[in-house]
C-alpha positions as CSV (number, residue, x, y, z in Angstrom):
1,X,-17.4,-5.4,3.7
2,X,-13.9,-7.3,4.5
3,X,-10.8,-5.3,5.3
4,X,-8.7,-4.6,2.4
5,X,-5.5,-2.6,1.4
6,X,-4.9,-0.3,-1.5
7,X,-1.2,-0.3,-2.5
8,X,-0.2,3.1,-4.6
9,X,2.5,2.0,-6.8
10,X,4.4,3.2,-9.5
11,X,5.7,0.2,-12.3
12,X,9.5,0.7,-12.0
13,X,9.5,0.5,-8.8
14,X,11.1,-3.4,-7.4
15,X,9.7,-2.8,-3.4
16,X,5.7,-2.0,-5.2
17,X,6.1,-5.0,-7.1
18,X,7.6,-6.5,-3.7
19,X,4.6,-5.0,-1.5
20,X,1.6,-6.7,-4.3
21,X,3.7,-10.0,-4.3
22,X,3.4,-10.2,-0.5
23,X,-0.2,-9.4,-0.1
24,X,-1.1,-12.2,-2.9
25,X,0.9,-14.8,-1.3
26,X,-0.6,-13.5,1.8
27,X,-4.4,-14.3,0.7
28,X,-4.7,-10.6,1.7
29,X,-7.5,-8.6,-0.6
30,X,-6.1,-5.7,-2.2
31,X,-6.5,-3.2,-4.9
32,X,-3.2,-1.3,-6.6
33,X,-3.4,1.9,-7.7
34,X,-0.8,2.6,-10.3
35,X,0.2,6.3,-10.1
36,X,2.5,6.2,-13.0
37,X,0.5,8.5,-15.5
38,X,-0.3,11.0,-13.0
39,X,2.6,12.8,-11.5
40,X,0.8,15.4,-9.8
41,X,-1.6,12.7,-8.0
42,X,1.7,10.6,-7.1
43,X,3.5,13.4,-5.6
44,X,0.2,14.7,-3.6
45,X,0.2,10.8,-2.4
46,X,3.7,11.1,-1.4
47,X,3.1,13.9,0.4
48,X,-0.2,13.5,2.2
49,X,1.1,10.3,3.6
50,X,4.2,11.7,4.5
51,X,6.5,9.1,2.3
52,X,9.4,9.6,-0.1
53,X,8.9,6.8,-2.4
54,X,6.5,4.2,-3.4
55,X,4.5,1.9,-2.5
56,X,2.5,3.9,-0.3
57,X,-0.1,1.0,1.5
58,X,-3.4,2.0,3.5
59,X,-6.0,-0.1,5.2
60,X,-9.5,0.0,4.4
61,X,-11.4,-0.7,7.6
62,X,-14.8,-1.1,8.1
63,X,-15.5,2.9,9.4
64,X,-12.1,4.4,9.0
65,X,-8.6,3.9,7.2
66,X,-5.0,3.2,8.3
67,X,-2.1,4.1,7.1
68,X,0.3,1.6,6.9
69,X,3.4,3.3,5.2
70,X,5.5,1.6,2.9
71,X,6.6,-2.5,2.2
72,X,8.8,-2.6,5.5
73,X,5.5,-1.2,6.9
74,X,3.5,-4.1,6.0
75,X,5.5,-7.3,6.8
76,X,5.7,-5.3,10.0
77,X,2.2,-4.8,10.7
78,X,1.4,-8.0,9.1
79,X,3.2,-10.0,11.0
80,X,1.6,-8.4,14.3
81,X,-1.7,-8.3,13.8
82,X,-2.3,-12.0,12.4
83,X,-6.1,-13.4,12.6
């Protein structure tokens, strides 16, 4: 399976809708997870990944996941591991 990121987002928030944006004019496959009916699960997100706001984005590699952080994160890490 192809490397893919999930981006956890919540709807009012302008940097998830930033971080999706990116990855589609990227051509980069991605899922969004949108967190904004479950509280609990967005707060355990938060703090599992060690973040204080959304989007929260992870790699999905082919044995193992990254975590990439938030959407200053990704352009970063984008922009340094291009194909």
């Amino acid at each position: 399976m192809k490397n893919y990121f999930s981006v956890y987002v919540t709807l009012d928030c302008e940097e998830s809708r930033q971080a999706l944006n990116f990855l589609d004019e990227k051509g980069v496959p991605f899922m969004a997870v949108v967190m904004d009916k479950n509280p609990e699960f967005h707060q355990m997100i938060l703090k599992d990944m060690n973040l204080a706001k959304t989007p929260v984005v992870v790699e999905h590699l082919e044995n193992s996941i990254k975590i990439i952080g938030g959407l200053e994160n990704l352009k970063n890490y984008l922009s340094q591991n291009k194909d």
